[in-house]
Each structure stands twice: as C-alpha cells, then as structure tokens.
N, C-alpha and C positions, 0 to 999 in steps of 0.2 A: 406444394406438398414437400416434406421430406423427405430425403435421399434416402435408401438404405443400406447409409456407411453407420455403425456404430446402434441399430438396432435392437432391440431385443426382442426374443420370439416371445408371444404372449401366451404360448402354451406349455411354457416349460422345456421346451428338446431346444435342441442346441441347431438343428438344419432351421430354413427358411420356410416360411409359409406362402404360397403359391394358393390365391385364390382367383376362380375361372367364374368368371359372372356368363353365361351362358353356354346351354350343350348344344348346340350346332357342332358341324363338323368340324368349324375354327377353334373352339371353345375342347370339345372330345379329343382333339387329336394335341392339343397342348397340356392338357393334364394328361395323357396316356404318356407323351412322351416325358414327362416332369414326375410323374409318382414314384419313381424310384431313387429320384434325386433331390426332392422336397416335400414338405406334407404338402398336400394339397388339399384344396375346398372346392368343391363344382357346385357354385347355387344354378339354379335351373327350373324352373316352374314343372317341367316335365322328368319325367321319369326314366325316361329313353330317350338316342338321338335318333334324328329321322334326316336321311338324306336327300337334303331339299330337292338339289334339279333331279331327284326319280319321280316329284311328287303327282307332276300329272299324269305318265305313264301307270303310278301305282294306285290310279284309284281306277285304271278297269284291268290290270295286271297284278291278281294275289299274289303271286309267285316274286311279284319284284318289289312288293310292299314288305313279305316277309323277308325279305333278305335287307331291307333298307330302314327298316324300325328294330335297333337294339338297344335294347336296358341298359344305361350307363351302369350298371355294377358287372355285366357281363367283361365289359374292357377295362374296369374302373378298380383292379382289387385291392389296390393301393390307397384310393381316394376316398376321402369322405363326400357323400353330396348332402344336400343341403335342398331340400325340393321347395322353392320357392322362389317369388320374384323380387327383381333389386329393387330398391325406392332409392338410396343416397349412399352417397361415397363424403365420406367426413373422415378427417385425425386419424389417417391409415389405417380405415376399416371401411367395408362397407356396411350397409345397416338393410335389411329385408324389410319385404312390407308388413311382414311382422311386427317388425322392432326390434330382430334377432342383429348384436353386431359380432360383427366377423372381421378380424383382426387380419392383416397380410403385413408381409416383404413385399413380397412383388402381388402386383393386379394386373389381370389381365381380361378384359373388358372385351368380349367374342358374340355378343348379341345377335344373333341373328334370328275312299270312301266306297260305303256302299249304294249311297243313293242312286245311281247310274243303272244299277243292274238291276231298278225295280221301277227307274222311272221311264215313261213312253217317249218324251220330249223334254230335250234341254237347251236351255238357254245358257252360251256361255260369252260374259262380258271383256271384252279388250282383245284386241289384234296384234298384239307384240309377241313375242316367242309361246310362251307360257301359254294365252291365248289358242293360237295358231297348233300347237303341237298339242294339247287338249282335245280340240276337236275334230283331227287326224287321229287318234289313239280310237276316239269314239267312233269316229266313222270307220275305221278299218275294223276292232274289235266287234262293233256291236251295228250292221249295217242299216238294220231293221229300224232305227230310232230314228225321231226327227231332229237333227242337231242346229241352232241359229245359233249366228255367230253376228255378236253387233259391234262395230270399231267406230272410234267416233274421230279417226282421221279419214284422207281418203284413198287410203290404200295402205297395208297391211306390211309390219315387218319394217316400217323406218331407220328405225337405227341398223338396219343390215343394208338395206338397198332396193330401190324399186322394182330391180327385176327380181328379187327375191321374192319380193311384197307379188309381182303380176304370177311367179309362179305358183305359187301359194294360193292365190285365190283363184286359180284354174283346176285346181289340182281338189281341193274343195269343192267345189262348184260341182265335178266332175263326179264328186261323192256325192252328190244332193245334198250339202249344207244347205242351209239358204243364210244367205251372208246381207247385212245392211251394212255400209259404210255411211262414214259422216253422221252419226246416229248415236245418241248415247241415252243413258238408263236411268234414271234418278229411282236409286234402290232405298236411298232415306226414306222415302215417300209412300213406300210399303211395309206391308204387314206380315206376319209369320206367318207360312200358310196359301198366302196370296199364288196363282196361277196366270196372272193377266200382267202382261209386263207391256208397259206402253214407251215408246222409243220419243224421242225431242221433238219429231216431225207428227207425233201422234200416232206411227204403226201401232199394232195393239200385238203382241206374241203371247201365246197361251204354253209356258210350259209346267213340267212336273218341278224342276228342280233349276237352279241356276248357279253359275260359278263365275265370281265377279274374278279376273284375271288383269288386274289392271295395277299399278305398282301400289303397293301397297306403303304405310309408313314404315320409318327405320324404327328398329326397337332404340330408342336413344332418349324418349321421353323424359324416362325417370334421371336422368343425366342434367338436363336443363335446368334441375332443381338444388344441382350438387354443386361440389366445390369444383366441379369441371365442366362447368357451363361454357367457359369461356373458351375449351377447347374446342366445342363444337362449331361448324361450320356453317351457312347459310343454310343447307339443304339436311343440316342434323344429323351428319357424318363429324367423328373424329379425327382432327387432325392431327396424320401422325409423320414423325422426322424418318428419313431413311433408314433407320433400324424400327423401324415399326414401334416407337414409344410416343405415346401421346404427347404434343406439342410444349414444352413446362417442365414435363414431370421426366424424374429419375426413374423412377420403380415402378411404374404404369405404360403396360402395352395393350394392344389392340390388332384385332384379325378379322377378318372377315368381311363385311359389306360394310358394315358401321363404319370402317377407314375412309377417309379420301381419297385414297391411293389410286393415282388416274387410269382404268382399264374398268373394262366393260362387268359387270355384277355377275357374271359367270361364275358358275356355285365350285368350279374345281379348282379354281384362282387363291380359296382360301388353305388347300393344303399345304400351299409354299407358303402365305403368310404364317402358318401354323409352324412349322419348321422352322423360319428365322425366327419365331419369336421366344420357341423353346430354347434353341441354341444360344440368343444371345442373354434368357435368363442364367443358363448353367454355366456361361461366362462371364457376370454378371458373380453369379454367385463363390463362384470361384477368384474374385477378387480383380479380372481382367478390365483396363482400362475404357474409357467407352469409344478410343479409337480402334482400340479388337472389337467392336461390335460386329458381327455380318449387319450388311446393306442388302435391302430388299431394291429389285430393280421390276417395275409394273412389265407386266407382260403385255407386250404386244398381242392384242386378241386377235383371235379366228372366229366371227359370228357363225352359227351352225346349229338350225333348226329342221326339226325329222317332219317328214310328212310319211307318219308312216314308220312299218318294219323296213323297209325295202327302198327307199326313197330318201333324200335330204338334199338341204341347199347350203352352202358352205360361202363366205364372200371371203377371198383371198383379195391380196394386194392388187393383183395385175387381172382378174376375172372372176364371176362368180361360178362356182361348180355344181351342178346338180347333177344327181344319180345316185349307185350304188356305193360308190367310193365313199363320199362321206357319208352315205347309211354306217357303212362299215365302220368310222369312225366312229362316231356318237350313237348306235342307235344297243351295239352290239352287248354292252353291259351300263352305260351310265356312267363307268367309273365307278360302278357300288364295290368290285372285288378291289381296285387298286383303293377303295378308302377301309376296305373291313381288314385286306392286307397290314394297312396301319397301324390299325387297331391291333394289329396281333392275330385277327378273328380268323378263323376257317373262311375259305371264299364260297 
C-alpha cells in the first residue's frame, strides 16, 4: 500500500484520518488518545467497549459488568463511530460489510450474562485461565449450583504450570465442582435448547446452561480476503515490526491480540500496545522520521489466575506463589479503573 507522504484527506480538512477498525480496549484507547489530534473513525460492530479480562467475573458480578460495558460516545466526543463490521481493506480505505468505504491516513487494525442466576446446573467447557476463574466466580458467588467443569487435557492451567494446574483443581474439587479431565464436548453436535451434554468417553451431564471457554478464533477472518492477507501469520495474527506497523505497510498499525507480538494474550498487555501506537501515529503525523518511532518491547509475562476473592496462583520466574498476595494483585479491580482512568472516565 501507500505511504502517507503526499496524501490528501478525502473529507475536505487539512488534519489526517485515523481510522480504528475495532472497540476493544486496543482499538478505544487509540482513538481516545488521537481525537484530538486527527479526525478519527471507529467501525465496530458494537456500540460499546466491554473489558474483555472482567468478562467472566462480570457474568455473576453486576457491579463489575456496569463499570466494564461503556458506550464508545461516552469517551468518544471527538470520534465518529461507524457501528459495523470490517469485510476488506483496499486503495486506502476500508470497505464494511455494508459496502460503506472509509477512507484513512493512517489504520489501525485493533480487533479483538444473566443465565447463571436462573440456571440450577452449568456446564463450563475448557480448563485454561478463563475456564478455571469462571468456575471459581460460580462456585464462590453462587454455592448452591451444580458446576462441571470438562478439560480435554490432563490437567488444568498448562500454559502456567502444573502445580498451578494441581492447585486449581484441589481448590475446586473442594467447592464440589465435579471436574472431567481428558474429556471434551462436541457442541456442533447439539441443538438450541439441548440439556444433555455427552463428554468423548460417553459421560452424559445434564445442564441448564453451558459456556464453551476454550480459545476462541482471532477476529482476522475478514483480513484473509484483503490486500493484507499476506501480512497474516500461520495462526491469523498480524505481523507487526517493532513499532507495532503491520509488516509492508507505512500507515497501518495494529494492537491488541490480532499482533504476533511474542507474550502471553493477557487482556492488559494491550494498553501499552495502544500507547505506542498512538504516539508513534502523532509522530508519524507530525512529519518525524521512522527512526523517531517508539519500539514496542513484549512484556515479559506473570501468568495469574484467581480462584476466588481471596485466593490466586501467580507463576514467577523462580517459584509459583499462591495466596493473598496475588489475590490482591489481580483480583482487586481487574484493572477496569486503571483502563476508564484512560479513558478520561470517572473510576
């Protein structure tokens, strides 16, 4: 694609167009920090951002779902949104599944319940963090439910560590989960409605309601079809250069999980991406070479999952830590006031 040295803005004003293809928090927090400094666009299928890692705390805690679901125009007064989703990036625009095209400078490419409190028995699929901290939320908040928990390795928590994984499923156990390992779900297989969930080995679980917690795909689909197919990577992350710019391109960045950027998919990981990527548009726009670029350098992770208000397992370099200490870490806000902070927003 084109640089843009010698562009013209295609809406008449003489500043640069900043458009934000997804409101996640990577996506939110680079048009908040840019609307005062370019017009911006936020397409976005949704109407509000939701801050992903509160998501499983916030379906049996109202109080943390209201503070973590806000309407992009509440932070946004600067921005135009554009409530819809991307199909194709062509001739420095991108195009909706509309058919709506949307002209930029610069892109930047950030893609990323009540049923609980009415149902008697849930079933929740995958044993990795998201898994694991789901049905610690349920079992502390709501004790009386039947909660299964089915993982289809043979012990829980891998990407942090086994004794992570063995505390975890003591600590459950102890709640009366009833936990299957080595076991998994063929949810294609069922109907809307369905109550009878039958496991690989044939267990049969009868629940109200179930919540498939297993990785999901990257939103990066409608990418494949664009003129930045070839950016994409094996696993349908964009590959982006030390200044967080898609692999190629001049005037195309990217934040969030969609990047390759080597570090663990920790949802707070994308605020620093969000920050260089603003910074190095407004230097960028201000005519600074792309040796003034800021360098993103991947964060060394801390894996850290809560069992619980009171409780969590943290894996450090040199030992894993369980207790109080990293409750207090992770369990305390989320990080939802250090991202509405961002925003601008009241905490």
């Amino acid at each position: 694609m084109a640089g843009a040295g010698g562009w013209g803005h295609p809406y008449g004003s003489r500043r640069a167009v900043v458009v934000v293809v997804g409101g996640g928090v990577a996506g939110a927090l680079v048009a908040n920090s840019l609307q005062n400094h370019a017009d911006v666009i936020l397409i976005d299928p949704k109407e509000y951002l939701e801050i992903p890692w509160t998501n499983m705390i916030s379906k049996v805690e109202p109080s943390v779902a209201e503070k973590s679901l806000i309407n992009h125009n509440d932070y946004l007064g600067g921005t135009r949104v554009i409530t819809a989703s991307s199909a194709d990036v062509r001739g420095e625009a991108v195009i909706t599944a509309e058919g709506r095209l949307v002209e930029y400078t610069y892109l930047v490419i950030a893609t990323d319940n009540m049923k609980i409190k009415y149902s008697g028995s849930i079933l929740i699929i995958g044993g990795e963090s998201s898994g694991v901290e789901l049905a610690t939320e349920i079992a502390v908040n709501y004790p009386d439910k039947k909660v299964t928990l089915v993982h289809d390795r043979p012990r829980f928590l891998e990407s942090i560590g086994h004794k992570a994984g063995g505390k975890a499923l003591r600590w459950l156990r102890s709640k009366n989960v009833e936990v299957h390992l080595e076991q998994s779900v063929d949810l294609e297989s069922m109907s809307e409605g369905d109550r009878l969930f039958r496991t690989s080995s044939g267990i049969e679980i009868t629940a109200d309601c179930y919540f498939s917690c297993l990785d999901g795909p990257l939103s990066s689909s409608w990418i494949r079809d664009s003129e930045l197919k070839d950016c994409l990577d094996s696993d349908g992350r964009l590959m982006v250069d030390a200044n967080l710019r898609v692999k190629g391109q001049s005037n195309i960045f990217a934040a969030g999980d969609i990047t390759d950027a080597p570090e663990l998919n920790q949802g707070y990981f994308v605020q620093r991406h969000a920050m260089i990527v603003s910074k190095n548009i407004k230097l960028l726009m201000e005519g600074a070479k792309d040796s003034k670029l800021l360098k993103y350098k991947p964060s060394s992770t801390t894996p850290m999952v809560s069992l619980g208000k009171t409780v969590a397992v943290v894996q450090l370099s040199f030992a894993m830590v369980v207790g109080y200490l990293p409750a207090m870490w992770k369990s305390r806000d989320l990080y939802v006031n250090r991202t509405r902070t961002l925003l601008g927003l009241a905490r």
